[in-house]
N, CA, C and O atoms as CSV, one atom per row, in Angstrom:
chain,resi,resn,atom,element,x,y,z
A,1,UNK,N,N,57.991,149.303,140.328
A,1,UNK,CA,C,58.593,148.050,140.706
A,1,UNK,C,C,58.276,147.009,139.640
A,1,UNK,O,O,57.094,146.900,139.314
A,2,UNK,N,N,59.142,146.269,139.084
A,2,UNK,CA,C,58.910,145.621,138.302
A,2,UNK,C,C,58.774,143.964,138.853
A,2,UNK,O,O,59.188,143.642,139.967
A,3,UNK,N,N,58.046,142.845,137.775
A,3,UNK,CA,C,57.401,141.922,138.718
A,3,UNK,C,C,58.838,140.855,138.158
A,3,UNK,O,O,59.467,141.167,137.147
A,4,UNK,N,N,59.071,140.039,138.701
A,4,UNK,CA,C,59.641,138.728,137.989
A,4,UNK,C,C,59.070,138.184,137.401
A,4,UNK,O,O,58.664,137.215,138.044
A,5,UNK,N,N,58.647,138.184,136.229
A,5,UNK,CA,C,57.805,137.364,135.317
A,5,UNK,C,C,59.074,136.476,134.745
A,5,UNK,O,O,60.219,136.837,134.474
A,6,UNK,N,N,58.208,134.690,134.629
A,6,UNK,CA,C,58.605,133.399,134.426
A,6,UNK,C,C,58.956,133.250,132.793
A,6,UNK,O,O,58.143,133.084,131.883
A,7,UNK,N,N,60.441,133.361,132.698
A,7,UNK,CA,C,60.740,133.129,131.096
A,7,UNK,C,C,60.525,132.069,129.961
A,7,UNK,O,O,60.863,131.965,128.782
A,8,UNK,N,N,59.717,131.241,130.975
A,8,UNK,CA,C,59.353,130.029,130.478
A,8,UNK,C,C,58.001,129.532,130.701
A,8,UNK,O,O,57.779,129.208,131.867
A,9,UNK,N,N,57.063,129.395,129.890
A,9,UNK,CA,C,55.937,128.606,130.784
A,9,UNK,C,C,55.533,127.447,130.986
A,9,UNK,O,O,55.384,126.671,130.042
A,10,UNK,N,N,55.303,127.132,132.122
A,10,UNK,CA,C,55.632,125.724,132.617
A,10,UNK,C,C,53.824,125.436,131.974
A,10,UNK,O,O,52.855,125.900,132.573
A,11,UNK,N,N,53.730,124.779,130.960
A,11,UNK,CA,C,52.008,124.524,130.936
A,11,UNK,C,C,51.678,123.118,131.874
A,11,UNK,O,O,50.520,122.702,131.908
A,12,UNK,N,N,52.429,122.632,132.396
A,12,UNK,CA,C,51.721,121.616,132.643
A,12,UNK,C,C,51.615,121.657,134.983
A,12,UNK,O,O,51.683,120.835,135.897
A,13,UNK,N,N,51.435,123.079,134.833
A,13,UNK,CA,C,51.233,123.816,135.961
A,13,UNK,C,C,49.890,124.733,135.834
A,13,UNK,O,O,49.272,125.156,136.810
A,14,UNK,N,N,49.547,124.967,134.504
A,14,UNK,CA,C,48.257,125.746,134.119
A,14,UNK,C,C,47.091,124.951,134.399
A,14,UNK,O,O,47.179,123.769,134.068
A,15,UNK,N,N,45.998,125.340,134.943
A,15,UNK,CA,C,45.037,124.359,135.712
A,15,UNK,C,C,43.406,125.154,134.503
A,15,UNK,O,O,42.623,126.080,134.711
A,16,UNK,N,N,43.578,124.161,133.312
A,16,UNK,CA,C,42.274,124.824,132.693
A,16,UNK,C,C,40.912,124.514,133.089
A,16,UNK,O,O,40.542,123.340,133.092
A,17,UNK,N,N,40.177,125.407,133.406
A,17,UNK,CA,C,38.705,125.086,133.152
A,17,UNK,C,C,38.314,123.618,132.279
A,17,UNK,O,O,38.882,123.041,131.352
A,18,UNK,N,N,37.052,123.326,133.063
A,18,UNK,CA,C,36.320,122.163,132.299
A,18,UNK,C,C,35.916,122.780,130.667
A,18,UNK,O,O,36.038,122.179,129.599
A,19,UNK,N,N,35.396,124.202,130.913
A,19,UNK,CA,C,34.826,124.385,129.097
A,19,UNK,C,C,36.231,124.118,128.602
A,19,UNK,O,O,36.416,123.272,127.727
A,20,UNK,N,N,37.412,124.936,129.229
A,20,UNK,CA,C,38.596,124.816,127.959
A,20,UNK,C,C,38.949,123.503,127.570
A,20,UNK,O,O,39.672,123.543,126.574
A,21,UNK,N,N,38.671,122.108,128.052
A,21,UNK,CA,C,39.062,120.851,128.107
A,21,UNK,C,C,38.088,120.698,126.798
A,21,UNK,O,O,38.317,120.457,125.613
A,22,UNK,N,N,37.394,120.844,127.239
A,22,UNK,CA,C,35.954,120.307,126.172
A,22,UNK,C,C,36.436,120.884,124.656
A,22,UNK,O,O,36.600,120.223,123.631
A,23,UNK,N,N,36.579,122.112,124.828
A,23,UNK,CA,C,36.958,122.781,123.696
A,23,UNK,C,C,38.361,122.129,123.036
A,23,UNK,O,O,38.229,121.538,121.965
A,24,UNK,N,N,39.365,122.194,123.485
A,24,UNK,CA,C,40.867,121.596,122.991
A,24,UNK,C,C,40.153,119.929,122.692
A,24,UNK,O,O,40.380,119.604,121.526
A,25,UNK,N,N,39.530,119.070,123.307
A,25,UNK,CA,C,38.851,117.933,123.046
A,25,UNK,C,C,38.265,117.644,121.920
A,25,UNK,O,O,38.418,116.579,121.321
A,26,UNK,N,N,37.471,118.688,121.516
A,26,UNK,CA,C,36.770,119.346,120.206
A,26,UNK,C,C,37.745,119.458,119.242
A,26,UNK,O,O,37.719,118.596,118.363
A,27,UNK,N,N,38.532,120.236,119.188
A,27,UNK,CA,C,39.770,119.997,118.664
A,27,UNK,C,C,40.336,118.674,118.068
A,27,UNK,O,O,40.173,118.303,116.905
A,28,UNK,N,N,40.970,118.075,118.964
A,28,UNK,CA,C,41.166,116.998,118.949
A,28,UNK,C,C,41.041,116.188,118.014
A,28,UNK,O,O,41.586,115.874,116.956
A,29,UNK,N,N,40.159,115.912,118.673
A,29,UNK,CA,C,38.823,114.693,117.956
A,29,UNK,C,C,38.473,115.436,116.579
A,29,UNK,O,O,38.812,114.576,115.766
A,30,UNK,N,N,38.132,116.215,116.047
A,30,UNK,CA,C,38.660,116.804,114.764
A,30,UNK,C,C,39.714,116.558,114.198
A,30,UNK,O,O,39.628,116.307,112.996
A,31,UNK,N,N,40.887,116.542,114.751
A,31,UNK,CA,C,41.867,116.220,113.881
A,31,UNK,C,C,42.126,114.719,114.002
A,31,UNK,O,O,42.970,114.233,113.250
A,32,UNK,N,N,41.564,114.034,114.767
A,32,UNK,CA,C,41.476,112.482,114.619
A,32,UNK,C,C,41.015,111.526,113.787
A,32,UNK,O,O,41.430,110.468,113.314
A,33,UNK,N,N,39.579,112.505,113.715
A,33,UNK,CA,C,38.908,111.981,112.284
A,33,UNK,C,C,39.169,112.381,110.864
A,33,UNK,O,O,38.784,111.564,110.028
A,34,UNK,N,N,39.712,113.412,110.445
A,34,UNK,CA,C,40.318,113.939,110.031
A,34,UNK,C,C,41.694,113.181,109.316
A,34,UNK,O,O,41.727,112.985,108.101
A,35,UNK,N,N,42.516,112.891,109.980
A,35,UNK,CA,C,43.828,111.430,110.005
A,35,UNK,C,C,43.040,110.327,109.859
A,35,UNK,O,O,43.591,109.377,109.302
A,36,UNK,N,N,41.691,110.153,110.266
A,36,UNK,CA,C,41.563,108.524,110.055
A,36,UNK,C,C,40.583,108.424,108.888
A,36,UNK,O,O,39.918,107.388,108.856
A,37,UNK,N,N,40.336,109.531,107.702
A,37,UNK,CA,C,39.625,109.516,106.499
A,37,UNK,C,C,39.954,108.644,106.017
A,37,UNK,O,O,39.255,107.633,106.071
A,38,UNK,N,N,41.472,108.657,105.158
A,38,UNK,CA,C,42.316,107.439,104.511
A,38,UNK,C,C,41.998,106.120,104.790
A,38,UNK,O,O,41.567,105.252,104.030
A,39,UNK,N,N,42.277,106.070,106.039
A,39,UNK,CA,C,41.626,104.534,106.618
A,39,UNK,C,C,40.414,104.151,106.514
A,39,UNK,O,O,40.212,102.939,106.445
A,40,UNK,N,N,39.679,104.755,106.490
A,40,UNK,CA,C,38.435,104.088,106.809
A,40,UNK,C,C,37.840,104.425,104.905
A,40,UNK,O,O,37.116,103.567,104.399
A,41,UNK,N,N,38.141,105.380,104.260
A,41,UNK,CA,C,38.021,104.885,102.999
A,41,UNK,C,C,38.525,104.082,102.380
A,41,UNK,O,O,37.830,103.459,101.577
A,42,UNK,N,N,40.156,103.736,102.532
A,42,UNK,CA,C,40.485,102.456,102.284
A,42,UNK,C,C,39.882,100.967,102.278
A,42,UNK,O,O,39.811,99.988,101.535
A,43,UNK,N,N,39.400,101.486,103.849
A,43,UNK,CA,C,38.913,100.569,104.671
A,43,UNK,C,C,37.334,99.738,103.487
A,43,UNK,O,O,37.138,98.636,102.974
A,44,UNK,N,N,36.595,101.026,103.548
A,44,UNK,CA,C,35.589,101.013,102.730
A,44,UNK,C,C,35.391,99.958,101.582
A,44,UNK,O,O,34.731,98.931,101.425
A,45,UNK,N,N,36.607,100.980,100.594
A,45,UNK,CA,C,36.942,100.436,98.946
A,45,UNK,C,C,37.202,99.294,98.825
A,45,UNK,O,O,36.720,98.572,97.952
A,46,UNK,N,N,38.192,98.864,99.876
A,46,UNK,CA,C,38.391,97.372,100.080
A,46,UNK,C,C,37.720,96.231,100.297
A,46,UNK,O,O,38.062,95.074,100.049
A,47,UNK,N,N,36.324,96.828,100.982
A,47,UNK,CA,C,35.449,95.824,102.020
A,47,UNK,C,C,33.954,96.101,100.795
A,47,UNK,O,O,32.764,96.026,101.101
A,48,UNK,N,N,34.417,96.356,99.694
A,48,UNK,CA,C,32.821,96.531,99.088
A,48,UNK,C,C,33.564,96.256,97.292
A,48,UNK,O,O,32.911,96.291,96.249
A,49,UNK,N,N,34.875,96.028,97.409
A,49,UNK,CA,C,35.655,95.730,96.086
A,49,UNK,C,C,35.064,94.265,95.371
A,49,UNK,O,O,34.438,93.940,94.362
A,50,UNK,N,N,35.801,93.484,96.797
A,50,UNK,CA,C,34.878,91.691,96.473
A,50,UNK,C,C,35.172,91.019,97.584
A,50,UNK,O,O,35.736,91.525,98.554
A,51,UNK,N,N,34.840,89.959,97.508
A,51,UNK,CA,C,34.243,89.109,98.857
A,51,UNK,C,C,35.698,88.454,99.561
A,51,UNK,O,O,35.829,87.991,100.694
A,52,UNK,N,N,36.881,88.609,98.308
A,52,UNK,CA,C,38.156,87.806,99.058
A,52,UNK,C,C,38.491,89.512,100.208
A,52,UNK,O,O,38.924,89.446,101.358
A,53,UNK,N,N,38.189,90.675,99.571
A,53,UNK,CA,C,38.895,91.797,100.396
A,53,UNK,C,C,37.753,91.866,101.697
A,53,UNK,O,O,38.228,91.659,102.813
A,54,UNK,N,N,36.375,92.128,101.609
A,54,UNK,CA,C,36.237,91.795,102.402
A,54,UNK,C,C,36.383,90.959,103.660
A,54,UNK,O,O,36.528,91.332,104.824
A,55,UNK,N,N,36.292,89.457,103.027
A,55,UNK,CA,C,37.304,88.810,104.475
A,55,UNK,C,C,37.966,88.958,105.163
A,55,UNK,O,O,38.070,88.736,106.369
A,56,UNK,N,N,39.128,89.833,103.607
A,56,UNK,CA,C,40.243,90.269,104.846
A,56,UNK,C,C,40.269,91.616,105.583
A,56,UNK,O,O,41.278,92.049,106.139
A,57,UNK,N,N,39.034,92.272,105.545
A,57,UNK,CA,C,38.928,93.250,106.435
A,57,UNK,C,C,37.724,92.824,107.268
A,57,UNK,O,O,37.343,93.674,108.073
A,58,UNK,N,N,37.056,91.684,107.235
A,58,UNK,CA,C,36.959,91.429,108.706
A,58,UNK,C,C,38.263,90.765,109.549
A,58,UNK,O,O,38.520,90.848,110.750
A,59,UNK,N,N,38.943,90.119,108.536
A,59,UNK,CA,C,39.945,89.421,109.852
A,59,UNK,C,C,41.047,90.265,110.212
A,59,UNK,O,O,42.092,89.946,110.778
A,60,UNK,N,N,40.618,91.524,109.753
A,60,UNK,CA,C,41.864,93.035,110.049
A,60,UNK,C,C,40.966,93.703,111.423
A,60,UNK,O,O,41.438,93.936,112.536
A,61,UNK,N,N,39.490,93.931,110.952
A,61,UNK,CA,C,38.766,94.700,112.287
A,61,UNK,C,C,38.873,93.361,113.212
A,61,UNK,O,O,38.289,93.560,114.277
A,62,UNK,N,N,39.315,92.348,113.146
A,62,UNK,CA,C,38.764,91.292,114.357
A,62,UNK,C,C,40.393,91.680,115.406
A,62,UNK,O,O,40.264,91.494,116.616
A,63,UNK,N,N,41.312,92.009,115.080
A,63,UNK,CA,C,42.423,92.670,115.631
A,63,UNK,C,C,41.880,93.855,117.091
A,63,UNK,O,O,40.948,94.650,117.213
A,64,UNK,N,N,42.617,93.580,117.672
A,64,UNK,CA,C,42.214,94.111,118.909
A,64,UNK,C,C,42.909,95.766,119.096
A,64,UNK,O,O,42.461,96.544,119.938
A,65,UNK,N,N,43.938,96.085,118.260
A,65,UNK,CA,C,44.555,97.327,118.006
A,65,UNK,C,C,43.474,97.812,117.177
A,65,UNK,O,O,42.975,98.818,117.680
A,66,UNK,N,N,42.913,97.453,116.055
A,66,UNK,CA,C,42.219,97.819,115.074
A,66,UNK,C,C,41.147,98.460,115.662
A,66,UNK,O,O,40.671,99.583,115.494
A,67,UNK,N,N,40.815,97.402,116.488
A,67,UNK,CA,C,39.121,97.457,117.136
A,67,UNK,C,C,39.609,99.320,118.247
A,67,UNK,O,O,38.970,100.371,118.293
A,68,UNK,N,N,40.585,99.037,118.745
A,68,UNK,CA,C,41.177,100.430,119.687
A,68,UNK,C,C,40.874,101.013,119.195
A,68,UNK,O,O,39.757,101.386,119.555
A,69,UNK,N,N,41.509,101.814,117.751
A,69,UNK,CA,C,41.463,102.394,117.299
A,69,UNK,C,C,40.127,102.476,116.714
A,69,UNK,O,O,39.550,103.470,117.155
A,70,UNK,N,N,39.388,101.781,115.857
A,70,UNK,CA,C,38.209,102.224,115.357
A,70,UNK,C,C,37.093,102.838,116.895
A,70,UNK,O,O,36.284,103.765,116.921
A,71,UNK,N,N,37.515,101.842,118.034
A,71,UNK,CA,C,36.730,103.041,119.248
A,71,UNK,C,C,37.594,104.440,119.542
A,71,UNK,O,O,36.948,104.921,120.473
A,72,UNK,N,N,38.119,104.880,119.412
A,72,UNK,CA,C,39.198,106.097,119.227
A,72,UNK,C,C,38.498,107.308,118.433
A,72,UNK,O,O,38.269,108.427,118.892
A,73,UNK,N,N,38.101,106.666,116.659
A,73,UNK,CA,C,37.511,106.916,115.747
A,73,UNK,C,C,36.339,107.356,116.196
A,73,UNK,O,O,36.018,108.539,116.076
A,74,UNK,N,N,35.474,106.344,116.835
A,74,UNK,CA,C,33.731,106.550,117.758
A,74,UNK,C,C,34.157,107.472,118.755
A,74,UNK,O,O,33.245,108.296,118.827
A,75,UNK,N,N,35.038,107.770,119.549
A,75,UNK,CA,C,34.710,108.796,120.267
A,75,UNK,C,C,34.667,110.143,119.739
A,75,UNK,O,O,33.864,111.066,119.877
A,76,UNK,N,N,35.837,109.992,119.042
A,76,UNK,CA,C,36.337,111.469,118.057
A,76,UNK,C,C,35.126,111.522,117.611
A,76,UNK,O,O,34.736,112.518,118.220
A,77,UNK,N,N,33.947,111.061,116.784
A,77,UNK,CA,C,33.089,111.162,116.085
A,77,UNK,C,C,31.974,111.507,117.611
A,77,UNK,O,O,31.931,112.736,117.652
A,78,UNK,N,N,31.420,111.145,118.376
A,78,UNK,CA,C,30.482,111.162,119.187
A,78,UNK,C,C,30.769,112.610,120.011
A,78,UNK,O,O,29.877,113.422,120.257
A,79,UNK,N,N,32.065,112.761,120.357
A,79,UNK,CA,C,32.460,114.216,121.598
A,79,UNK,C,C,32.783,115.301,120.460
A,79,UNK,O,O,32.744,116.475,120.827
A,80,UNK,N,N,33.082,115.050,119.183
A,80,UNK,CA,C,32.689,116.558,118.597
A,80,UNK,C,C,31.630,116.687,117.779
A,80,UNK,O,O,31.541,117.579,116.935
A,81,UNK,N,N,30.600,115.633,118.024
A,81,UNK,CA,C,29.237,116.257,117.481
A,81,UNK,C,C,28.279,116.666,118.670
A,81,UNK,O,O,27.674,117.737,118.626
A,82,UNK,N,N,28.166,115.877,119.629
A,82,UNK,CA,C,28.158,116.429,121.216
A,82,UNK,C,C,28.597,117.978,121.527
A,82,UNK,O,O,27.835,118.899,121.820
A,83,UNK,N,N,29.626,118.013,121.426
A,83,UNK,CA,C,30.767,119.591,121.484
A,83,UNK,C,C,30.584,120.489,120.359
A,83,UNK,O,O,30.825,121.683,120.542
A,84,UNK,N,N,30.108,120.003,118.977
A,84,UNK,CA,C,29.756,120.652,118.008
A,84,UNK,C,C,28.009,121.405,118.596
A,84,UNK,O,O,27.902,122.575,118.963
A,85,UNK,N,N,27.119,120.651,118.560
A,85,UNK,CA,C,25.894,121.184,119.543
A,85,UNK,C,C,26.128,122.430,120.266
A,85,UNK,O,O,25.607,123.525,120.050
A,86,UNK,N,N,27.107,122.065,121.279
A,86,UNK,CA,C,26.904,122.907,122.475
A,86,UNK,C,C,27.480,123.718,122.091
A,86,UNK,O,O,26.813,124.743,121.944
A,87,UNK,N,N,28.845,123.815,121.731
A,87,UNK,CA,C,28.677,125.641,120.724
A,87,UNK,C,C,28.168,125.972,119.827
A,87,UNK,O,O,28.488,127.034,119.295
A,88,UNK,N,N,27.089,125.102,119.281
A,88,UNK,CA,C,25.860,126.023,118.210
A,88,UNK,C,C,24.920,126.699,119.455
A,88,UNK,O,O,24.421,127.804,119.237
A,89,UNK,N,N,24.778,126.305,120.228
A,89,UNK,CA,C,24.123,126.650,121.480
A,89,UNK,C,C,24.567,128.244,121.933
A,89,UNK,O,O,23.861,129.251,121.966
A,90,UNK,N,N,26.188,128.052,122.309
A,90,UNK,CA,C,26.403,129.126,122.867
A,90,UNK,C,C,27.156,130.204,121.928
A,90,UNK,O,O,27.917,131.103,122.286
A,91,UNK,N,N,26.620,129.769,120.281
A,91,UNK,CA,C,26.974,130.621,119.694
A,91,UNK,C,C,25.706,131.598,119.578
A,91,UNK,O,O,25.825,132.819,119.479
A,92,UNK,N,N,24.564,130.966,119.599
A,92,UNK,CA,C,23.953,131.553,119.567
A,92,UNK,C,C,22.963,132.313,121.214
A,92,UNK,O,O,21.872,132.794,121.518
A,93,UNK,N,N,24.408,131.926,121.869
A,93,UNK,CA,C,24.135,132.835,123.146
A,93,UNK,C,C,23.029,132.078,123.711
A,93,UNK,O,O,22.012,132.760,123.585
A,94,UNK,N,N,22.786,130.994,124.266
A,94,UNK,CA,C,22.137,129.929,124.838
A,94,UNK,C,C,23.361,129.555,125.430
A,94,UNK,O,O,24.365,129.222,124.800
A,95,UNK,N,N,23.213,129.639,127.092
A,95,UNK,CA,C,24.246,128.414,127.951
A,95,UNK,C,C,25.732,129.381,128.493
A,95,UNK,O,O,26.751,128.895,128.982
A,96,UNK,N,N,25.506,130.594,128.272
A,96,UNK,CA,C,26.533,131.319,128.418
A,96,UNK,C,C,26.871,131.648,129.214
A,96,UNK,O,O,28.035,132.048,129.240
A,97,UNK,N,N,26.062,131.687,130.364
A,97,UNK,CA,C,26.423,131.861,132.066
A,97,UNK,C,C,27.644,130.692,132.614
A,97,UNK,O,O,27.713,129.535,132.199
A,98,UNK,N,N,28.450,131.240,133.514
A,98,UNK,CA,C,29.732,129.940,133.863
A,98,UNK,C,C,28.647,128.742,134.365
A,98,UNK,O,O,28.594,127.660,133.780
A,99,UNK,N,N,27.934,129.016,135.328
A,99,UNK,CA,C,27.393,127.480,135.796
A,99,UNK,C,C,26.830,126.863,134.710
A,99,UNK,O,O,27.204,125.709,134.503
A,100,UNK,N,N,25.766,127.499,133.725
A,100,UNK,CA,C,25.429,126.658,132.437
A,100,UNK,C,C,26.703,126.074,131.917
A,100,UNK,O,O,26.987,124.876,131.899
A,101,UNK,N,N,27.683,127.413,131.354
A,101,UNK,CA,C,28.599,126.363,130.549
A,101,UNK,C,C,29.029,125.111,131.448
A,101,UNK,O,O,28.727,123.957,131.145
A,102,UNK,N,N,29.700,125.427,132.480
A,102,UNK,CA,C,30.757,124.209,133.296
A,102,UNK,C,C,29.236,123.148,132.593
A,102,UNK,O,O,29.423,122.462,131.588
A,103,UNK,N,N,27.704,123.177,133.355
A,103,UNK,CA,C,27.453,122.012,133.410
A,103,UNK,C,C,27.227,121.541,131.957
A,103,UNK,O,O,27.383,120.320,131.957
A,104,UNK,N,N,26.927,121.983,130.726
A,104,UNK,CA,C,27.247,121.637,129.264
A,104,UNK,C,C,28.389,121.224,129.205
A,104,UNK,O,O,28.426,120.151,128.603
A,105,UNK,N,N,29.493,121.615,129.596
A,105,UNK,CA,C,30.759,121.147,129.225
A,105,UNK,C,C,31.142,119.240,129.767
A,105,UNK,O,O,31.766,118.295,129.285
A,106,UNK,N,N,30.227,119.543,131.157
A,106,UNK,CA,C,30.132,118.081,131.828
A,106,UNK,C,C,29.253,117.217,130.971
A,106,UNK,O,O,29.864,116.329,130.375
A,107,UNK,N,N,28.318,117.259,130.828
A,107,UNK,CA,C,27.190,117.087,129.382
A,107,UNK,C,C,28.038,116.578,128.978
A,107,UNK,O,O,28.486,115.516,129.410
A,108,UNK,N,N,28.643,117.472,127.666
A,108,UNK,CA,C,29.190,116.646,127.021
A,108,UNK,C,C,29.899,115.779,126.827
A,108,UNK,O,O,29.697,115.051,125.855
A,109,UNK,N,N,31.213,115.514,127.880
A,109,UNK,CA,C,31.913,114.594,128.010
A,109,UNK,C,C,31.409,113.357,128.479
A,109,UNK,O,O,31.711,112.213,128.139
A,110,UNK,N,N,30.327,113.900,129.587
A,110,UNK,CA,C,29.248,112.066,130.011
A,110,UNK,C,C,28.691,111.582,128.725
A,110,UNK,O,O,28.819,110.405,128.387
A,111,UNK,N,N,28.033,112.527,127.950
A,111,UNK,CA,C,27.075,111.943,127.315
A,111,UNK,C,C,28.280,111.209,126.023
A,111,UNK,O,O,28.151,110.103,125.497
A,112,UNK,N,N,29.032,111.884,125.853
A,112,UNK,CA,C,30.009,111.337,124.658
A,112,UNK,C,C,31.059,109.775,125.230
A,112,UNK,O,O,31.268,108.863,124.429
A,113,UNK,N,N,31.464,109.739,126.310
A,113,UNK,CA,C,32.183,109.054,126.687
A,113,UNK,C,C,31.062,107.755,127.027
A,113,UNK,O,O,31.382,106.606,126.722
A,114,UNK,N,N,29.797,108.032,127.650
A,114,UNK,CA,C,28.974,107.145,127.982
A,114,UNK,C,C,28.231,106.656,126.398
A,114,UNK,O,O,27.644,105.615,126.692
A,115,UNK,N,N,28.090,106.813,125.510
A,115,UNK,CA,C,27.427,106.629,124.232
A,115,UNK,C,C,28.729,105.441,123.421
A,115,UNK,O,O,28.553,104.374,122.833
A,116,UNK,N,N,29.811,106.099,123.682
A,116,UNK,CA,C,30.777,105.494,123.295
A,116,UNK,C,C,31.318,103.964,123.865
A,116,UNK,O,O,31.969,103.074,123.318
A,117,UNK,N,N,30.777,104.094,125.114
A,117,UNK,CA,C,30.913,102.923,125.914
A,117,UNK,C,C,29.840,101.938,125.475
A,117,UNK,O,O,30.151,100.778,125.204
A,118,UNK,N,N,28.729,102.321,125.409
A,118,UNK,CA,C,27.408,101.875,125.166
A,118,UNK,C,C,27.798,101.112,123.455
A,118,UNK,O,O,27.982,99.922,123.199
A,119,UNK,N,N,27.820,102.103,122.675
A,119,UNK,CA,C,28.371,101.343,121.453
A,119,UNK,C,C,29.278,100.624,121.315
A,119,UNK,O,O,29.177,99.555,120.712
A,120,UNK,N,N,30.432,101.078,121.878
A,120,UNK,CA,C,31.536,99.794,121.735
A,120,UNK,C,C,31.273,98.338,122.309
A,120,UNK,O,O,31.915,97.355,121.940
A,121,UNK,N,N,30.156,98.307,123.349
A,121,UNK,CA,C,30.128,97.169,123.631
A,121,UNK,C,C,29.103,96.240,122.817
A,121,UNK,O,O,29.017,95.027,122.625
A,122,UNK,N,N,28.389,97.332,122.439
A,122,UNK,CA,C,27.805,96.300,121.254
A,122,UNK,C,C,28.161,96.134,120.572
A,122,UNK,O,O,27.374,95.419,119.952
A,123,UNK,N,N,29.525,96.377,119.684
A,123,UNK,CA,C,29.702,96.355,118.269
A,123,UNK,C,C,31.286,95.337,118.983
A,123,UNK,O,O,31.739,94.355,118.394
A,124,UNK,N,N,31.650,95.682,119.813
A,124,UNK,CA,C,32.966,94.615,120.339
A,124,UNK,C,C,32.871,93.619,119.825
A,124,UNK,O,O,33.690,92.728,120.051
């Protein structure tokens, strides 16, 4: 008997695990920072060239899109070094049981999302 299998897959019916979130997150945020090299070396060259460019990259970070984005930047940077950890962990076969992983996987997103909060408000 043959089954009806779905010629299409609906992904946004697929219900992933917390590790797989973390992981595609990892991802992510890799390729975020990654896209935002340019910028922020720009950013850099500009802000250490002379004192008129500097100015104008504080009165560019004083922008409230800017500021988004550079917290965007802090998370990408905080949840895949967080997420980078925890699979040095379970590469080396530390944390590999489902209840360890799920609760590492939770780990990481508190500790990254909460660090990120914590910094942005100081640096806001």
């Amino acid at each position: 008997m043959q089954k009806a299998r779905p010629k299409h897959l609906a992904l946004w019916q697929i219900r992933l695990p917390l590790p797989g979130i973390v992981s595609i997150l990892h991802r992510v945020s890799g390729a975020l920072m990654f896209a935002a090299i340019p910028f922020m070396l720009y950013a850099l060259e500009g802000s250490l060239s002379s004192a008129e460019r500097f100015e104008a990259f504080k009165a560019c970070i004083a922008h409230p899109l800017v500021k988004l984005f550079l917290l965007a930047v802090l998370w990408a940077y905080l949840h895949h070094a967080c997420a980078g950890f925890r699979f040095l962990l379970l590469d080396i076969h530390k944390g590999t049981d489902l209840p360890t992983a799920r609760l590492s996987a939770k780990l990481v997103l508190a500790v990254s999302l909460t660090l990120t909060v914590i910094i942005g408000v100081l640096t806001w």
